[in-house]
Residue frames relative to the residue before (quaternion, step in Angstrom):
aa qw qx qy qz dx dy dz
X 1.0000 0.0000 0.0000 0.0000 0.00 0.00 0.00
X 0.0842 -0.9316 0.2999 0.1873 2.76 -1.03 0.52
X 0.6386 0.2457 -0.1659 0.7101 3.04 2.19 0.16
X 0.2253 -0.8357 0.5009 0.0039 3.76 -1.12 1.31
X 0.1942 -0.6161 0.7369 0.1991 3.47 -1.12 0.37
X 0.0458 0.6574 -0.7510 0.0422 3.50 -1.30 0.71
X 0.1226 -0.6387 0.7571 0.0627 3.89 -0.57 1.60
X 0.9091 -0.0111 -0.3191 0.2675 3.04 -1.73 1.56
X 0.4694 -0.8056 0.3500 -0.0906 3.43 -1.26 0.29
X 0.3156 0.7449 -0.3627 0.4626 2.63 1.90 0.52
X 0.9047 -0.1552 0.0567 0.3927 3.67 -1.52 -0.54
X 0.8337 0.3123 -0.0501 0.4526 2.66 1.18 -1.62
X 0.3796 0.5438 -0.4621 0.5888 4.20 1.58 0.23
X 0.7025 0.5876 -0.2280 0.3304 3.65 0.23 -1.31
X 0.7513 0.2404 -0.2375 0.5669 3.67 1.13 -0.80
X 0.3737 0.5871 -0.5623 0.4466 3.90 1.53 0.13
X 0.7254 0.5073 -0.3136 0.3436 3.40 0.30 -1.56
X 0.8132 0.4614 -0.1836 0.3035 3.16 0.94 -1.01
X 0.5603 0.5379 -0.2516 0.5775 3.17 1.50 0.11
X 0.4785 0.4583 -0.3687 0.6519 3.81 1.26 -0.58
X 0.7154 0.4837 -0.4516 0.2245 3.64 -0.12 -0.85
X 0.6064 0.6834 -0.1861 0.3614 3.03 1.40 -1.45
X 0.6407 0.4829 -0.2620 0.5364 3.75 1.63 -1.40
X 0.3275 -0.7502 0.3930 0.4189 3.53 1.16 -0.23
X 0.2581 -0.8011 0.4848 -0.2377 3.41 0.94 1.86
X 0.0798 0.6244 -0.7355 -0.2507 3.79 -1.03 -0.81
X 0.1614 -0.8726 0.4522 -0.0896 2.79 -1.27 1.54
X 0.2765 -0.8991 0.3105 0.1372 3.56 -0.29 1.47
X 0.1698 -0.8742 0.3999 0.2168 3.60 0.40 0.18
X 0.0265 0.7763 -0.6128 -0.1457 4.07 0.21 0.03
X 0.2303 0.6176 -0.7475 -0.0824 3.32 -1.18 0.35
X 0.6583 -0.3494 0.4912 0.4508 3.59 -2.06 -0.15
X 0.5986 0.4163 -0.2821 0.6235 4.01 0.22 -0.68
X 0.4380 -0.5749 0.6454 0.2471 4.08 -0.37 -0.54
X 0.5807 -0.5557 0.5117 0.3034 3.61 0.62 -0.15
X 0.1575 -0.5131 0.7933 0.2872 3.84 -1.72 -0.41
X 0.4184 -0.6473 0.6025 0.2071 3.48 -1.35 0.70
X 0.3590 -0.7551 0.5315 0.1359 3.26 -0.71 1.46
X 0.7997 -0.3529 0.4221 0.2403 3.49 -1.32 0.44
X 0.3106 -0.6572 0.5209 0.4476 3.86 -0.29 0.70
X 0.3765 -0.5214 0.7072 0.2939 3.87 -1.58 0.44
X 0.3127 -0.5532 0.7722 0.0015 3.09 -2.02 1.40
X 0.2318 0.7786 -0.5807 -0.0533 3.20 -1.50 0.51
X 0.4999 -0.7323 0.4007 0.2308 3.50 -0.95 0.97
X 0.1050 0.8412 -0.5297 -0.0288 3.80 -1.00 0.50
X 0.4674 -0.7236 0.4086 0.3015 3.41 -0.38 1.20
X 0.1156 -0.6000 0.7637 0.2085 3.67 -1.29 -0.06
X 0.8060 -0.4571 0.2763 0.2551 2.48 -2.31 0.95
X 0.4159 0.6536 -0.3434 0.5310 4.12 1.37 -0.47
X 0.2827 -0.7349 0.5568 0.2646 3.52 0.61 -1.22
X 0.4841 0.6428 -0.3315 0.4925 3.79 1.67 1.55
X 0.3992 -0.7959 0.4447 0.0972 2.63 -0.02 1.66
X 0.1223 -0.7331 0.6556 -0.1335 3.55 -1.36 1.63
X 0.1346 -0.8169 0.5607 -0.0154 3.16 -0.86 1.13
X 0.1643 -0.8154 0.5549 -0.0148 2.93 -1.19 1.43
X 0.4154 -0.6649 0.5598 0.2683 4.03 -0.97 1.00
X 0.1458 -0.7910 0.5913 0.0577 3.03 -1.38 1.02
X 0.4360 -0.7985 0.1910 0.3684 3.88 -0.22 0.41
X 0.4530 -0.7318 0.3703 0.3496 3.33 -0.06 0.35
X 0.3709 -0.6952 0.3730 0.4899 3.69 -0.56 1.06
X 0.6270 -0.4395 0.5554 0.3245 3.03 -1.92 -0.09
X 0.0330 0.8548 -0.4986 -0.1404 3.91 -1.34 0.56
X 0.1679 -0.8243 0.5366 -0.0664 3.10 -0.70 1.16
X 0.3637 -0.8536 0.3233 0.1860 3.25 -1.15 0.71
X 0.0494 -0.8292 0.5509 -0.0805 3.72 0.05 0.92
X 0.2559 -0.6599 0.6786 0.1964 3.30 -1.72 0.51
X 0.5406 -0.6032 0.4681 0.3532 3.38 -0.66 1.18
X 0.9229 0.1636 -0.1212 0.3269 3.29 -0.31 -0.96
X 0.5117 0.4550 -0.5926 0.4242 3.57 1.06 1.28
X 0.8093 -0.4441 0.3737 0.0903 3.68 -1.05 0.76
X 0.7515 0.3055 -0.1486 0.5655 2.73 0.56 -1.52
X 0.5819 0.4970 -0.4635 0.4467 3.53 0.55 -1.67
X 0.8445 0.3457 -0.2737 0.3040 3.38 -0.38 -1.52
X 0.4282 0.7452 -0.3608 0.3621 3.84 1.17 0.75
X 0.6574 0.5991 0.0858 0.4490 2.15 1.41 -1.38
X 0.7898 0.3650 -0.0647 0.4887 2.99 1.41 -1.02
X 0.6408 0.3422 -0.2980 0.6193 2.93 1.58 -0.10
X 0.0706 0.8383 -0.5220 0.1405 3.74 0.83 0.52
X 0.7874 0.2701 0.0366 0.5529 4.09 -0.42 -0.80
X 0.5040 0.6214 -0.5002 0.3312 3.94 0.89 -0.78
X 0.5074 -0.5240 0.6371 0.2490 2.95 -2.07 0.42
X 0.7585 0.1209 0.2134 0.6038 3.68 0.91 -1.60
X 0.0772 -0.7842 0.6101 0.0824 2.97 -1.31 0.57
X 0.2281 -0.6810 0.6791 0.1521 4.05 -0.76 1.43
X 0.0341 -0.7275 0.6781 0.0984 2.95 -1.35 1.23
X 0.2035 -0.8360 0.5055 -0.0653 3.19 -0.68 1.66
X 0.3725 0.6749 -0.5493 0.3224 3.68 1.25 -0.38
X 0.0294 -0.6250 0.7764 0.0760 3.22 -1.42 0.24
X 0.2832 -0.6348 0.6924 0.1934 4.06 -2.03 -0.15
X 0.6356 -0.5599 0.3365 0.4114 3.67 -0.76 0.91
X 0.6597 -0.4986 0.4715 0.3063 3.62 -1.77 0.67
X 0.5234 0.5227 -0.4531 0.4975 3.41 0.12 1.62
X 0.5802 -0.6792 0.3860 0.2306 3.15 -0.67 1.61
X 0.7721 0.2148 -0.1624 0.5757 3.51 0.71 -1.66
X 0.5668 0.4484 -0.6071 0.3303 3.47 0.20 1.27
X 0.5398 0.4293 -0.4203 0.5897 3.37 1.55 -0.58
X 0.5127 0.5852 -0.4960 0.3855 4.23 0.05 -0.01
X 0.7520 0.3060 -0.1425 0.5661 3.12 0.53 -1.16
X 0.7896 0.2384 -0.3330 0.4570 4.28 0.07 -0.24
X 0.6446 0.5872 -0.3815 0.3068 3.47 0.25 -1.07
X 0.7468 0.3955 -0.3201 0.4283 3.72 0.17 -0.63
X 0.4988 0.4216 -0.3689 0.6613 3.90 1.30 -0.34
X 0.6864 0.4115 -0.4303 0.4175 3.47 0.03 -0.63
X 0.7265 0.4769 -0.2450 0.4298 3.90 0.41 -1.07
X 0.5131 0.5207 -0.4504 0.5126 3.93 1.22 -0.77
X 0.7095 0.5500 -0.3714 0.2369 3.82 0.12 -1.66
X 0.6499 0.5699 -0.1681 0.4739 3.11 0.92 -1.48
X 0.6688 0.4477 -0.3012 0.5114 4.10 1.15 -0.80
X 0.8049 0.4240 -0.2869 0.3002 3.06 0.89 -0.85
X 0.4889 0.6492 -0.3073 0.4951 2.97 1.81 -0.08
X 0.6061 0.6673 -0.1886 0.3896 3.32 1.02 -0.81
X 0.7472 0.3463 -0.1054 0.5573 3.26 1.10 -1.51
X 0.3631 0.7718 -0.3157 0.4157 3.48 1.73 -0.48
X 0.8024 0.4186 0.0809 0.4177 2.67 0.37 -2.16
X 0.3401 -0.7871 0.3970 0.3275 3.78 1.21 -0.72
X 0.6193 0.5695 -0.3218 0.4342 3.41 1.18 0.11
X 0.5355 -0.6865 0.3710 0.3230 3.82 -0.70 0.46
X 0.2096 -0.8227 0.5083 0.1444 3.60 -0.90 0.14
X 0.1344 -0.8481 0.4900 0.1501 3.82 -0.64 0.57
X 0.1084 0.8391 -0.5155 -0.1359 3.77 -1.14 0.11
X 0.6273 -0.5368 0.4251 0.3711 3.45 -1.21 0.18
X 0.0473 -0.6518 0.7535 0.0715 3.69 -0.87 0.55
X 0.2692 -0.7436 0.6024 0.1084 2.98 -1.88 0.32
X 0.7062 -0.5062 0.2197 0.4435 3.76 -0.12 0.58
X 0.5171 0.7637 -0.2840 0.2622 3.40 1.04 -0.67
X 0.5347 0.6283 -0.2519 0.5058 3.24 1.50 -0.13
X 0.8279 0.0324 -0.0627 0.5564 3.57 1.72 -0.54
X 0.0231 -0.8605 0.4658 -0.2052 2.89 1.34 1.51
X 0.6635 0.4788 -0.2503 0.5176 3.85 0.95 -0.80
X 0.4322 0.7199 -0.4951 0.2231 3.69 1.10 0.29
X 0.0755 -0.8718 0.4494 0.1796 3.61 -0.85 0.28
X 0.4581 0.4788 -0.3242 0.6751 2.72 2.11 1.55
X 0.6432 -0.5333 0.3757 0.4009 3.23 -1.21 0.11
X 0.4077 -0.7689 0.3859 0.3060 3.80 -1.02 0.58
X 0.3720 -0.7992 0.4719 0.0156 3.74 -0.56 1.28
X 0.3022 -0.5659 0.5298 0.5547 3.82 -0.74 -0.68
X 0.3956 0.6686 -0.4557 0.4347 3.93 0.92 0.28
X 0.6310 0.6575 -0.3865 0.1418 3.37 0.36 -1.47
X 0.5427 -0.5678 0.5730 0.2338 3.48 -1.02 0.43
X 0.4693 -0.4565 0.6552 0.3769 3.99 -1.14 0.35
X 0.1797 0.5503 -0.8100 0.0935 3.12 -1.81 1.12
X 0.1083 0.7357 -0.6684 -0.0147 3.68 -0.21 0.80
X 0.1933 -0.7389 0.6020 0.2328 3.47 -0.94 0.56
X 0.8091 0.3488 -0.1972 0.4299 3.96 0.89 -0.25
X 0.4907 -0.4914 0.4508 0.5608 3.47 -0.88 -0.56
X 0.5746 0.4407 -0.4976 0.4775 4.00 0.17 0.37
X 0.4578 0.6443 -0.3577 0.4973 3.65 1.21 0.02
X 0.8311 0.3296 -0.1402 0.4255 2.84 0.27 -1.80
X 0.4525 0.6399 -0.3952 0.4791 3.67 1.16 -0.40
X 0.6611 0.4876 -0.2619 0.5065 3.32 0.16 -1.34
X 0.7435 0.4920 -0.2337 0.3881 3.92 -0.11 -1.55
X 0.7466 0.3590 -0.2504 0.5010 3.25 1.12 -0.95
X 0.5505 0.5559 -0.3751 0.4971 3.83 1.30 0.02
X 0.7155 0.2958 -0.4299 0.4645 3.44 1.02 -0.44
X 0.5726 0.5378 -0.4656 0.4075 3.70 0.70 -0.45
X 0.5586 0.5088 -0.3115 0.5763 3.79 0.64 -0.66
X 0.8176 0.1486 -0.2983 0.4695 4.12 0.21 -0.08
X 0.2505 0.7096 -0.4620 0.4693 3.62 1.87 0.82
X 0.8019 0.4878 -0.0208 0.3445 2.78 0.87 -1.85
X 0.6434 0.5566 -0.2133 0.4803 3.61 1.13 -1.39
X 0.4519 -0.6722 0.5039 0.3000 3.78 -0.96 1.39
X 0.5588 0.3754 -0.6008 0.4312 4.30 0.32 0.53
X 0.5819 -0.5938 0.5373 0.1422 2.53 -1.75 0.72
X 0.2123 0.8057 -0.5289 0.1615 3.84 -0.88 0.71
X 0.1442 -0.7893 0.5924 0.0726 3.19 -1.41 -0.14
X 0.3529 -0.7516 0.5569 -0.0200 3.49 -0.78 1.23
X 0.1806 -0.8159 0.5392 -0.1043 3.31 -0.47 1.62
X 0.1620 0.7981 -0.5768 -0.0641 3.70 -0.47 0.76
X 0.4085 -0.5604 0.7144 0.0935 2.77 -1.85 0.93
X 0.6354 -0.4182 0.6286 0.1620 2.72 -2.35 0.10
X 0.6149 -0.5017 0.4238 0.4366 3.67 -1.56 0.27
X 0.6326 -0.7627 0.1318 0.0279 3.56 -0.38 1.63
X 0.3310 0.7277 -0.5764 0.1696 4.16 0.34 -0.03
X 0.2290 0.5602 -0.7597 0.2379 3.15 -1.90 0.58
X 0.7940 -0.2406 0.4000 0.3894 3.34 -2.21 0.20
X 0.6970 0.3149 -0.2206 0.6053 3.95 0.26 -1.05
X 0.3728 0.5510 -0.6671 0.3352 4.19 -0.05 -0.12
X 0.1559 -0.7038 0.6930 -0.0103 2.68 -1.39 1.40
X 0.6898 -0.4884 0.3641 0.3913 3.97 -0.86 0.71
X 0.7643 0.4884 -0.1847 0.3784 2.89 0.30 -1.81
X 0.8100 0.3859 -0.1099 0.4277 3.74 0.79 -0.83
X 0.5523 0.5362 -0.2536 0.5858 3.49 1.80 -0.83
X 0.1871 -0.6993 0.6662 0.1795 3.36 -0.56 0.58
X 0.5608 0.6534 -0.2391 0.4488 3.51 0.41 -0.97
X 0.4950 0.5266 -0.1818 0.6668 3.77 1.42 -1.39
X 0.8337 0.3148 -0.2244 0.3944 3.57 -0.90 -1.17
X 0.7998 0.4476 -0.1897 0.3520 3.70 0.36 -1.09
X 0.8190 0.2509 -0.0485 0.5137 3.23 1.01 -1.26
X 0.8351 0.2973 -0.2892 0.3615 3.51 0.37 -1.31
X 0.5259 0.6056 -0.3324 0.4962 4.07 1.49 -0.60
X 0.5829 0.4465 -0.3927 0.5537 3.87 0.72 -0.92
X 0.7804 0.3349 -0.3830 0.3634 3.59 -0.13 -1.30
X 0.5555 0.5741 -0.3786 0.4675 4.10 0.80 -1.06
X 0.8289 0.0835 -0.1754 0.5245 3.91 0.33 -0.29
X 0.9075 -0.3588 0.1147 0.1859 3.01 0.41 1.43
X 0.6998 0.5405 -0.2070 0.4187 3.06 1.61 -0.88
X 0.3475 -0.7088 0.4057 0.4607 3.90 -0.85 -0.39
X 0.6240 -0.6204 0.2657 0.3938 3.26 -1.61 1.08
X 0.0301 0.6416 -0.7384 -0.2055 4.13 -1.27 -0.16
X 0.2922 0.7465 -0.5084 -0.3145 2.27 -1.87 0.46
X 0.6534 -0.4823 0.2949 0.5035 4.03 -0.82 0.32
X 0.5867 0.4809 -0.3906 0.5215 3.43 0.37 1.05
X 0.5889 -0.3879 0.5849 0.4008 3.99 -1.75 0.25
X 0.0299 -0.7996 0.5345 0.2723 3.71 -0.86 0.59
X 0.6457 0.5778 -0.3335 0.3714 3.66 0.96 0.31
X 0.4463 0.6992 -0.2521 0.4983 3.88 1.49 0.71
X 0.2036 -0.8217 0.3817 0.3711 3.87 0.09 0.15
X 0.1386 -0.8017 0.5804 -0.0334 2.86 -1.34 0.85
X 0.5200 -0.7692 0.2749 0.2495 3.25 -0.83 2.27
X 0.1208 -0.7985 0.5795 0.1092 4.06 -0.52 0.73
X 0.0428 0.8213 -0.5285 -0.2105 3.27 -0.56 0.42
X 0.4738 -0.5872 0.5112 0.4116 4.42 -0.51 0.02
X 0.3852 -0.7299 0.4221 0.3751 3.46 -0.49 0.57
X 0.3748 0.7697 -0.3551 0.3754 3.53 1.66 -0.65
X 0.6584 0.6126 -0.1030 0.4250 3.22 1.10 -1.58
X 0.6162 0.4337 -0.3042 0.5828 3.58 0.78 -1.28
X 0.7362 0.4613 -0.3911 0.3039 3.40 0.15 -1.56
X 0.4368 0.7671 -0.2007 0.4248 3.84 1.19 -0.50
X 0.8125 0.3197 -0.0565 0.4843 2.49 -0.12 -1.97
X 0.4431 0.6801 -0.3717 0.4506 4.05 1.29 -0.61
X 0.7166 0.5149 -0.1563 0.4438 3.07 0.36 -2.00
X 0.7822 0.4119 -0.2419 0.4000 3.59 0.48 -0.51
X 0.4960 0.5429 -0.3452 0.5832 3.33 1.66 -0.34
X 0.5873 0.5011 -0.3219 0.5480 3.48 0.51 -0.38
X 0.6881 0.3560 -0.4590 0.4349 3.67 0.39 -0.63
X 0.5334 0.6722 -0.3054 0.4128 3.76 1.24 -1.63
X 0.5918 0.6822 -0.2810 0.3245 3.66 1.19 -0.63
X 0.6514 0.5164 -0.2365 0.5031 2.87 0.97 -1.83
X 0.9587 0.0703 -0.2571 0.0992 2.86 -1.86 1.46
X 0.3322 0.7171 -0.3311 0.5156 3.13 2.60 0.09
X 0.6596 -0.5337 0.3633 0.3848 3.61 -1.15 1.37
X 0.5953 -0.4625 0.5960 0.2765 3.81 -1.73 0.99
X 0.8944 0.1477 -0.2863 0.3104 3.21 -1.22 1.37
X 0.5214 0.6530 -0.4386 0.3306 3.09 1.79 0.47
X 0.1887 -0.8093 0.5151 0.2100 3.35 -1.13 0.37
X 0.3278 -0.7999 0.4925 0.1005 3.97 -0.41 0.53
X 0.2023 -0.8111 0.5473 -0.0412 3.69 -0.26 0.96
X 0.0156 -0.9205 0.3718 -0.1193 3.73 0.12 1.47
X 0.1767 -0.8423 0.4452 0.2472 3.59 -0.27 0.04
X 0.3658 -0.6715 0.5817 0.2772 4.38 0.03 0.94
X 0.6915 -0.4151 0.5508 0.2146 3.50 -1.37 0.55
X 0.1843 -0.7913 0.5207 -0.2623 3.21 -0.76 1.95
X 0.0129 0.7029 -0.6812 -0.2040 3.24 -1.23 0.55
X 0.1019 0.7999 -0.4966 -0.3212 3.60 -0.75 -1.43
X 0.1024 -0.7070 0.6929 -0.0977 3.14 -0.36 1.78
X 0.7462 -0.4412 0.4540 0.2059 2.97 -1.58 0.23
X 0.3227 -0.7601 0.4529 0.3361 4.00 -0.44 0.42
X 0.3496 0.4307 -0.5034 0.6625 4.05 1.78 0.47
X 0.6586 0.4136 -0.4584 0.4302 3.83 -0.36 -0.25
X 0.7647 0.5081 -0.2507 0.3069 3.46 0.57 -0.91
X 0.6289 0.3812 -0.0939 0.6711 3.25 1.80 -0.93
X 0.6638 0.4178 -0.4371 0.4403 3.36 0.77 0.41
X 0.4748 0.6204 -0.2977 0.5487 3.40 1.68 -0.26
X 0.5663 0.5759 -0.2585 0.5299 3.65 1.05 -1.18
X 0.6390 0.5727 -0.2729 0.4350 3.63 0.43 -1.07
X 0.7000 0.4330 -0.2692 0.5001 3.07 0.39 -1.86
X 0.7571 0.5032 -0.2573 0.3276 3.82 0.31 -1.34
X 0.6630 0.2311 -0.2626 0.6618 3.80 0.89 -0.08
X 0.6806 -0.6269 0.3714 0.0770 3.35 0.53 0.52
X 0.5657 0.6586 -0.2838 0.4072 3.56 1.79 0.05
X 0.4818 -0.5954 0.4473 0.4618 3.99 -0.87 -0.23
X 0.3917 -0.7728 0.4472 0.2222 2.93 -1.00 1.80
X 0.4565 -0.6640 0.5894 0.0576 3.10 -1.09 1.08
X 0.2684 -0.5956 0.7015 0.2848 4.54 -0.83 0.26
X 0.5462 -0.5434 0.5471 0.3271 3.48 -1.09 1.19
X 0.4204 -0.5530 0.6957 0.1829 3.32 -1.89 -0.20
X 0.0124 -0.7802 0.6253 0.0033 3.40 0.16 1.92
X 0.3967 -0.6203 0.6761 0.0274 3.39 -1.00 1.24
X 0.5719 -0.6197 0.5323 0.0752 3.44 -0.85 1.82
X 0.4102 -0.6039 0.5824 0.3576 4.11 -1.18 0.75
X 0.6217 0.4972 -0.5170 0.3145 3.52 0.77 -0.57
X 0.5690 0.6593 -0.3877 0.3022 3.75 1.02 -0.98
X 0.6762 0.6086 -0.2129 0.3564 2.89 1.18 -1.69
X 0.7754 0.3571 -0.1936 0.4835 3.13 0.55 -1.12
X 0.2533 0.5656 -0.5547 0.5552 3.66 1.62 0.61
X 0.7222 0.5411 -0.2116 0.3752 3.46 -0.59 -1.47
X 0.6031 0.6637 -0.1701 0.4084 3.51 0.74 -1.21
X 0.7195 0.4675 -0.1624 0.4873 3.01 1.27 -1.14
X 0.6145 0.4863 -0.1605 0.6001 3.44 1.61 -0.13
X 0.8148 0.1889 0.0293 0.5474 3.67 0.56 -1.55
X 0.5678 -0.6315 0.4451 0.2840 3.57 -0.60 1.07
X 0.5242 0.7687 -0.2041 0.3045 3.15 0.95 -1.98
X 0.8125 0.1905 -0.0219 0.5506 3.27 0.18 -2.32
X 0.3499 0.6480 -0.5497 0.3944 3.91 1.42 0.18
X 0.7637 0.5302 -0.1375 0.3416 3.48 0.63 -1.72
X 0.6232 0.6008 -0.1733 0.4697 3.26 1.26 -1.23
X 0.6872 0.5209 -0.0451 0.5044 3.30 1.41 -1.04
X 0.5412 0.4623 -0.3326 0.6187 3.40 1.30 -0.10
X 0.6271 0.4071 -0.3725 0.5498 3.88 0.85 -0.58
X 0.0794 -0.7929 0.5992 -0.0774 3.73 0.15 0.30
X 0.8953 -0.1021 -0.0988 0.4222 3.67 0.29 -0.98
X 0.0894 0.5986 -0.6470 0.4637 2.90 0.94 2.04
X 0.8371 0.1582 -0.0502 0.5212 3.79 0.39 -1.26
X 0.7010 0.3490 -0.2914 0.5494 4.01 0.21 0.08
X 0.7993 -0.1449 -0.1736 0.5568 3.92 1.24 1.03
X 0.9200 -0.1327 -0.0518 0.3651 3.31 -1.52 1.09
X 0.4363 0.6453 -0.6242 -0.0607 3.32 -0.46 -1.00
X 0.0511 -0.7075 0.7007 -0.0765 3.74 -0.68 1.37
X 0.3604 -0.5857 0.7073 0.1635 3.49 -1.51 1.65
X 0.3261 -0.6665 0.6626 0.1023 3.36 -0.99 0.48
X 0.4987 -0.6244 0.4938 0.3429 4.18 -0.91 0.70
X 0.1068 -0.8117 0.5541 0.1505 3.59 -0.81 0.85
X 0.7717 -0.2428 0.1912 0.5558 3.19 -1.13 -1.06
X 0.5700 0.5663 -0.4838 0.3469 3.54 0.21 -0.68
X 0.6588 0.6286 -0.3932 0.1276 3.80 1.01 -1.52
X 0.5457 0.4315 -0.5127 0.5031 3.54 0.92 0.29
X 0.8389 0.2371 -0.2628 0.4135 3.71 -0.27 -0.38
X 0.7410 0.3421 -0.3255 0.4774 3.45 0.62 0.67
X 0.3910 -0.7120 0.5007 0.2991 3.48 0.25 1.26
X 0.2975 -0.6099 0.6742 0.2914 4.06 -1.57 0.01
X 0.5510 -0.5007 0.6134 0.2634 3.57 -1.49 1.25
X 0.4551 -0.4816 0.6817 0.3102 3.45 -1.71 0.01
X 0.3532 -0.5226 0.5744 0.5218 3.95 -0.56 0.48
X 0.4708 0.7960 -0.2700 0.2680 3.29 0.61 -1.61
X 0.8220 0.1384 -0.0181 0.5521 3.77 0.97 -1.12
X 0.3961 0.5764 -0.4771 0.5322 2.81 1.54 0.93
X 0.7024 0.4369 -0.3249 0.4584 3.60 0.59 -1.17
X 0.4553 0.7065 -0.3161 0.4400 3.55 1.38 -0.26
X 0.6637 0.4690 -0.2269 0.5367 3.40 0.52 -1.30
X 0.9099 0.0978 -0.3295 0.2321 3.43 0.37 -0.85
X 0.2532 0.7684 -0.5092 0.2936 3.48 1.81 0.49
């Protein structure tokens, strides 16, 4: 490819962009705001001598678009090879009810409009009720309404004549992890960095699927390639590079890495949660995923696992120490 649209900018738009830049991509950014243009990115590459040579990469372009008007996002995706849809709506069921499916048509119809494919992240939530690991095979098992949202977004780009592909990941960390969205962030590695001890709203001895955002952003980029030239209206259903360690593995790793006394998180009972819940949207939502975080959930290696190396979790919690 050689030219992208990436609609939003958060953790997981932010390391697309930044990886395309690096292949020497052109890179479109859309947000609602337009963005600040970031500094060109410098990077350093060794020759065979062992002299370091530096090479200028371009900085993407920002522009301002509203996901979910048509036209803007015509516009904005004009000349593209692909389009990463990365928008996302806050952690609330009846906010994804009411945006996400307008938000996910605009972006298809633009796509199939436009003749070029489109990709997005999915998260697991669609087969949260598994009592198996989660494959690209798996059956729907939503246990919540963020389930059923999700399940009914991928069946709805199953269905829709653009072409795409839906990439899920595990519960998120990397360099671009963003509190709010990183559980893994908020609970474990931020408590332990300032001293405090990790909790979290979950069993901490059970695996649980992690993915590096580095990874997704990858593992994206390559769906997009898998794209090119496969029949108009297919859609493709991937899985991003996984581990599933334990969330005591994760905070015991933390410990070791800043060098403090490791401490056993503070798993916080579903009853608690769903206490809280009754107060805090947040742990309302979090609590409806029950057996996302209070048993297993193992990502299983898909297709991508040959062409998309797997982060260490391990150098994930790195990145964001």
């Amino acid at each position: 490819m050689t030219t992208a649209l990436i609609i939003g900018n958060g953790q997981i738009g932010a390391e697309i962009a930044a990886q395309l830049s690096q292949a020497g991509t052109t890179v479109r950014i859309a947000t609602r705001s337009g963005g600040v243009p970031a500094a060109p990115r410098s990077h350093s590459t060794q020759t065979e001598a062992g002299a370091a040579a530096t090479a200028t990469v371009a900085a993407p372009t920002h522009i301002k678009a509203d996901a979910s008007d048509r036209e803007q996002l015509i516009e904005a995706a004009r000349g593209v090879d692909v389009i990463f849809a990365c928008a996302h709506a806050a952690y609330d069921s009846r906010v994804w009810e009411r945006v996400l499916p307008g938000l996910d048509a605009a972006v298809l119809d633009t796509a199939a409009e436009l003749g070029i494919p489109v990709v997005f992240p999915e998260s697991v939530y669609a087969f949260a009720g598994l009592d198996q690991p989660i494959t690209e095979d798996s059956p729907f098992a939503p246990v919540d309404d963020k389930g059923r949202i999700r399940q009914r977004l991928l069946e709805a780009r199953t269905a829709h004549p653009a072409t795409s592909a839906s990439v899920i990941a595990g519960d998120l960390l990397g360099r671009t992890a963003e509190p709010k969205t990183s559980v893994v962030r908020l609970c474990i590695t931020e408590p332990i960095a300032h001293g405090r001890r990790a909790f979290v709203p979950a069993r901490a001895d059970v695996a649980h699927g992690i993915t590096v955002i580095a990874d997704l952003a990858a593992a994206m980029i390559r769906a997009a390639e898998l794209l090119a030239g496969v029949p108009a209206g297919t859609h493709k259903l991937l899985l991003a590079p996984a581990s599933n360690p334990t969330l005591a593995e994760i905070a015991e790793f933390t410990h070791s890495e800043l060098g403090s006394r490791a401490k056993h998180p503070l798993a916080l009972p579903h009853w608690v949660i769903r206490a809280i819940g009754l107060f805090d949207r947040s742990m309302y939502e979090v609590g409806q995923l029950g057996p996302i975080w209070y048993e297993p959930c193992v990502i299983e290696p898909g297709t991508l696992g040959d062409s998309v190396p797997t982060t260490d979790w391990r150098d994930g919690v790195r990145q964001m120490l």
